[in-house]
N, C-alpha and C positions, 0 to 999 in steps of 0.2 A: 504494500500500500504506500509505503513513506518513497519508496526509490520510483512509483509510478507517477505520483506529486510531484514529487522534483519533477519527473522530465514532462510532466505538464502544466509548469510553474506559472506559463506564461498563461495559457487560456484560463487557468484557474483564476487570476487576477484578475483578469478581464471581465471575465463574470462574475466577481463578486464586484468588483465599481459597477458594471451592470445593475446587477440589485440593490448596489445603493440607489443611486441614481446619476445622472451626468449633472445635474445641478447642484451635486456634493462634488463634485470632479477634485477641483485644489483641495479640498479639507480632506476627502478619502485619500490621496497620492499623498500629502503630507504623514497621514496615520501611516499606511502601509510605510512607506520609508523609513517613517521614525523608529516604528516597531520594528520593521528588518534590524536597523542600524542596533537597536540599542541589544535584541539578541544575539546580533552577530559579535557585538561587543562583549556581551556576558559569556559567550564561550568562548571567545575568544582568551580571555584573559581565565577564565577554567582553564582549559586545558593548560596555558600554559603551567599557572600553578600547580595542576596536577601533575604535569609532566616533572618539573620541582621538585614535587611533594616522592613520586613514583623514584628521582632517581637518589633522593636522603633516603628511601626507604630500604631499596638495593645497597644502597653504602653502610647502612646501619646493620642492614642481617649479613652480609658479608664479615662484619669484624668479628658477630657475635655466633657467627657460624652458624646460622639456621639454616637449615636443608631448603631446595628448591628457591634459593630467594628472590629469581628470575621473576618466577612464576607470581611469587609474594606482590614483589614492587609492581609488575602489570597490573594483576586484579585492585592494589592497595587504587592505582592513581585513575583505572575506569571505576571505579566504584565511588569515588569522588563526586563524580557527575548526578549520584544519588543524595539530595540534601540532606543533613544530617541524620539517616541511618548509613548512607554508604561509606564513610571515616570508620564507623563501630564494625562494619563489618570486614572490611578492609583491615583491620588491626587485626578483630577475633583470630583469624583462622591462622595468621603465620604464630601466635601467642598461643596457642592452642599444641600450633605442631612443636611448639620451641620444648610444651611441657613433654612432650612425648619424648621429644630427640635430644635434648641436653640434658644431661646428669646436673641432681641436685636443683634446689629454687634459684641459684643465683642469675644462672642464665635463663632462665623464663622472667625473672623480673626485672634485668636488662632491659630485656626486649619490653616489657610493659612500660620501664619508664622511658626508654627512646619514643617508644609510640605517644606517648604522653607528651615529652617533649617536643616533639615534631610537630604534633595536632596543635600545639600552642604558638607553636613558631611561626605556622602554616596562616591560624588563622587570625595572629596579632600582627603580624609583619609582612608576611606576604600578601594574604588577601586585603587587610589595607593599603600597603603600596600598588598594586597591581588590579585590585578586583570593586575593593570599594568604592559604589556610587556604578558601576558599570549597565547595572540594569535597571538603577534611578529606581529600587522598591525600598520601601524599609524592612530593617530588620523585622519588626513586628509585624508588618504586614505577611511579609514572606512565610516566618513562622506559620501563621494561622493559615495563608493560603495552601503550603505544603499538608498542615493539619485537613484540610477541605478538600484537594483534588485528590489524596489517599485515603478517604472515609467515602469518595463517591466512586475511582476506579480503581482504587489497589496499588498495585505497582509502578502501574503506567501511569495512575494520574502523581506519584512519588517524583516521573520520571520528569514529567511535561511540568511540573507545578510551577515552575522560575520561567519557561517564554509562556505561559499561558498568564502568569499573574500581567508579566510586560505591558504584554497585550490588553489587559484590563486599562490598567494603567495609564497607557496611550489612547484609548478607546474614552476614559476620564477626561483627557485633556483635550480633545479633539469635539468631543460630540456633544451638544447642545443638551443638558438635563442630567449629564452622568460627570459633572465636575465635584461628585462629592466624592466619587471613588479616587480620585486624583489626587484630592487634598488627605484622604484617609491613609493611603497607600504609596504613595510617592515618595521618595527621600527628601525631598526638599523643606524648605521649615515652611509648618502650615500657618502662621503668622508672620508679617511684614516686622523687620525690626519693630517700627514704633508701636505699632499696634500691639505688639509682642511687648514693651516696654509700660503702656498706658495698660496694660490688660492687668499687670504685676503691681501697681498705684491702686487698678483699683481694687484687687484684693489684698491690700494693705502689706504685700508681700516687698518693702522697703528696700531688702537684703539681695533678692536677688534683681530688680532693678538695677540696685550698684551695681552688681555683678557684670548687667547687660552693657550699662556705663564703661565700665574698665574695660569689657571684652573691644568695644568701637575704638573706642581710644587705644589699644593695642592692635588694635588688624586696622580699622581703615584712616583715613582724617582727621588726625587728633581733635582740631578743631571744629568739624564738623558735628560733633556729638549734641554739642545745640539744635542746631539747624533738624538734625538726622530724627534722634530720641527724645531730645527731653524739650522741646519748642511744642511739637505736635501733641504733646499728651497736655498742655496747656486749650490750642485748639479744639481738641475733639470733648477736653472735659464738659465745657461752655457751648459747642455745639449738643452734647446729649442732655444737659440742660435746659437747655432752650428748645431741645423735643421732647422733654419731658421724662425721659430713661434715667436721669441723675437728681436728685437731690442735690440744692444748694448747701447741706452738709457734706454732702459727696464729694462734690466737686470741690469744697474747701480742704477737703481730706487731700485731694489730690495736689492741692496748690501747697501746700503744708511742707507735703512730702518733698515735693519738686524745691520747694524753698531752703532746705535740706539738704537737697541734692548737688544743688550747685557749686557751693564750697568742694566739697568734695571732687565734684569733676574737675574745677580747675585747676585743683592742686594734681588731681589725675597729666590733667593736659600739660601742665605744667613741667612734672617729671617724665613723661614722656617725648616731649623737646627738647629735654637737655641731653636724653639718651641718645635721638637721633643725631643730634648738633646741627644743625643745618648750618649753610655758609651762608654770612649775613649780608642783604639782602642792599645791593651798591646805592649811595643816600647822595642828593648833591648837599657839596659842602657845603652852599651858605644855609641848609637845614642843621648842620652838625651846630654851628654857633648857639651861645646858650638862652634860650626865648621861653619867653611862656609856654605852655602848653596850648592846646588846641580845647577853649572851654566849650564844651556840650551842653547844654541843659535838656536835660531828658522828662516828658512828662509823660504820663500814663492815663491816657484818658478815659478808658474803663475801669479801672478799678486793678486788685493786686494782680492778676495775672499779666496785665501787662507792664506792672513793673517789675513783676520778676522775668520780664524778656530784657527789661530796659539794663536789669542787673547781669543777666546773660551778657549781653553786646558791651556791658560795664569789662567783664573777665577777658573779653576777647580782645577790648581796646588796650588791655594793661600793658604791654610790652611797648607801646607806642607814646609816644609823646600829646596824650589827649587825656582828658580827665570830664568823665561824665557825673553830673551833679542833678541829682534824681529827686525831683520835687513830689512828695508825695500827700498833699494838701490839694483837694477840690479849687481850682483856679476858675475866672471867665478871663474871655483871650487878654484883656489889656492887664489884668492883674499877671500873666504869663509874659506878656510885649514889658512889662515893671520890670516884674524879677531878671529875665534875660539883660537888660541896659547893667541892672545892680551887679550881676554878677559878668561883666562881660562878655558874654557867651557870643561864640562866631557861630554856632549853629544851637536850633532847636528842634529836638529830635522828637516827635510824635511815638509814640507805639500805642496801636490798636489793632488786635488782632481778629483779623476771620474766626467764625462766620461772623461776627456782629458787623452790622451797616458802615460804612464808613460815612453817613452826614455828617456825625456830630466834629469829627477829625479836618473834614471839607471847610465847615465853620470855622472852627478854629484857626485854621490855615490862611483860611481869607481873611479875618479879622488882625491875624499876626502878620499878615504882611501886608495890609497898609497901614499900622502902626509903624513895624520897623523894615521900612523896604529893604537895607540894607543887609540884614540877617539870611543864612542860609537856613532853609526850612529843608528836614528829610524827615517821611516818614517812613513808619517800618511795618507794613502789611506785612508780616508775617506769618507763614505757613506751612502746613506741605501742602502739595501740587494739587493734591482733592478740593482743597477749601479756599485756593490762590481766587482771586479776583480776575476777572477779566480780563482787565485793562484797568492801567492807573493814571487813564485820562482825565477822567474827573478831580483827582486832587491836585494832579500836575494844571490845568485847568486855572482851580483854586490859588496856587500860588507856589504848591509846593516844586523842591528843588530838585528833590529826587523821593521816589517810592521805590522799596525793593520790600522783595517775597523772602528774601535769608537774611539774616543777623552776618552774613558772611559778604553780601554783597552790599550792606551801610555799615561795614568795616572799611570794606574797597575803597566805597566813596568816601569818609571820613579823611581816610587816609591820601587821599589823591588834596584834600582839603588843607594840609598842613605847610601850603605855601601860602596861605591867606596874608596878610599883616597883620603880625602883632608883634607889641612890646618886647623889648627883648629882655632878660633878668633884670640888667642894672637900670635900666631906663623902669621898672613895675618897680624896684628898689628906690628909686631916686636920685639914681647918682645918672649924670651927664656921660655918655661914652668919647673918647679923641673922636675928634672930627672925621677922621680916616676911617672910624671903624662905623661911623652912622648910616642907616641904611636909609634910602628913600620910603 
């Protein structure tokens, strides 16, 4: 039956796109390929390890002089091919003859613990180097489905269980209605980082949140970890809110934790920059001479979540020559157009974050800048991509100077800002600089 399939591979395909239909054409030819691919790839890399596995098992009975051990190592590395009974029975039978053929326990229990060793070796080291992730199922999945296709055909479905699960699998990701089998059964993580991150807030699970924290800040973007994890679990709290899924205790719960959090990542981000060292980053000189800082005045116009975004882009700015000064008192715009004069601030930075409206930020915006037309106005829509805004035509519109979607990119702009005029130390000091050294 199998060698008559093969050499009727091709009309066989044919007629199953057929029975889908020619209106699934790309979606059906993407399944079938992927599913080839991914079990040509799962045995691919069996075999080899079994072929591995077949010739440590020859070199093992050879030392320990077990009879036939040709015979051993073939059946040990085809019976591989059988998920977890064919390893068990693959060992049994040369351990079995070792008790027969060698004098005394010691060489029977050689051999037990070579096979012991090997089976460990086999599948902490090589099947992870070589095998893992190959056929894109999970451990657990695969478990149960092995458990399922040998309680329905015995041997064969023992045999079939790893390209038949594949094929589920691919069938999950391709077909309109069966994406739960995909997210059940796939390798892949059934949660998006952040969502995986907000999900851990909101069962009060603090500890391993950190955890998710360190892990981003060790594998991708040190920096990013705002932006990526811990910005959107802000977002999504105040969007399930505002549909009614979260309690205003809830979502304080969350703002609490995340308030919390922050310290910690930075000091995270922190020590993971000096690990890497990076080469620092070429400055024009007349920035090196010694000047004020670059003042921000950061307002929050919704309330704490957005000043604990204002406090995020606070950590981000710190290596920089900028200093954000975060008002957190109920303002109307000319009490805000006050404080900025008092505190001389070259920019004021808005944060309000999606989903909520952006009018009341519009207002503000326009009121602050025909007050102090002079002032650079950014706000910080910040989000992920689900909950970003349109278009941030309307505030730019308004008066604003720049809208970004990441704490990463009213860093950018911040930073491109630090050629503005200001003061330099000794002139915000009092003292006159030579004449030589004054700058226009």
């Amino acid at each position: 039956m199998a060698i008559f399939m093969l050499l009727e591979r091709r009309d066989l395909r044919d007629r199953l796109i057929g029975l889908i239909g020619h209106g699934q054409l790309a979606t059906t030819t993407k399944a079938f390929d992927e599913a080839g691919s991914r079990v040509s790839r799962q045995l691919l890399m069996q075999s080899l390890v079994n072929l591995l596995y077949g010739i440590a098992v020859f070199v093992g009975l050879y030392f320990l002089h077990v009879p036939y051990l040709l015979v051993w190592a073939v059946l040990g590395a085809a019976l591989r091919f059988i998920p977890y009974l064919g390893p068990v029975l693959g060992a049994g039978a040369p351990i079995l003859v070792s008790l027969a053929a060698l004098d005394g326990w010691t060489g029977p229990l050689l051999v037990v613990a070579s096979f012991v060793v090997l089976e460990l070796f086999t599948n902490l080291v090589l099947e992870t180097v070589l095998y893992a992730g190959a056929a894109g199922v999970s451990q657990v999945a695969l478990l149960v489905s092995v458990a399922f296709w040998t309680w329905l055909w015995g041997p064969l479905g023992l045999l079939m269980a790893t390209p038949l699960t594949v094929c589920l699998v691919v069938l999950g990701k391709h077909v309109p209605g069966l994406e739960f089998v995909g997210t059940l059964m796939a390798d892949t993580p059934a949660l998006a980082p952040d969502y995986g991150y907000y999900q851990r807030l909101l069962a009060r699970d603090q500890s391993e949140a950190a955890d998710l924290i360190d892990r981003h800040i060790k594998t991708e973007l040190p920096d990013s970890v705002f932006d990526v994890l811990m910005l959107p679990a802000l977002n999504y709290a105040e969007r399930d809110r505002l549909e009614g899924r979260l309690s205003s205790e809830e979502e304080s719960a969350v703002v609490d934790a995340t308030r919390e959090l922050i310290g910690d990542a930075a000091e995270s981000i922190h020590r993971q920059s000096a690990t890497l060292s990076p080469a620092p980053p070429e400055t024009d000189p007349s920035l090196l001479e010694p000047r004020q800082p670059l003042r921000v005045l950061g307002y929050a116009v919704n309330g704490i979540a957005d000043e604990l975004a204002l406090m995020m882009l606070a950590r981000l700015l710190e290596p920089l020559p900028i200093t954000v000064e975060i008002t957190r008192a109920r303002m109307q715009a000319l009490e805000i157009a006050s404080l900025a004069r008092r505190q001389q601030a070259s920019v004021v930075c808005f944060a309000d974050l999606p989903p909520s409206p952006s009018s009341k930020t519009r207002y503000l915006v326009r009121r602050l800048r025909a007050a102090l037309p002079e002032v650079q106005i950014a706000v910080g829509r910040w989000s992920p991509e689900a909950l970003a805004d349109e278009s941030p035509r309307a505030l730019l519109d308004a008066g604003a100077n720049h809208v970004a979607a990441t704490l990463l990119e009213t860093r950018t702009h911040l930073s491109g800002l630090l050629e503005l005029p200001r003061a330099s130390v000794q002139e915000a000091a009092g003292v006159n600089p030579p004449p030589e050294d004054r700058r226009p």
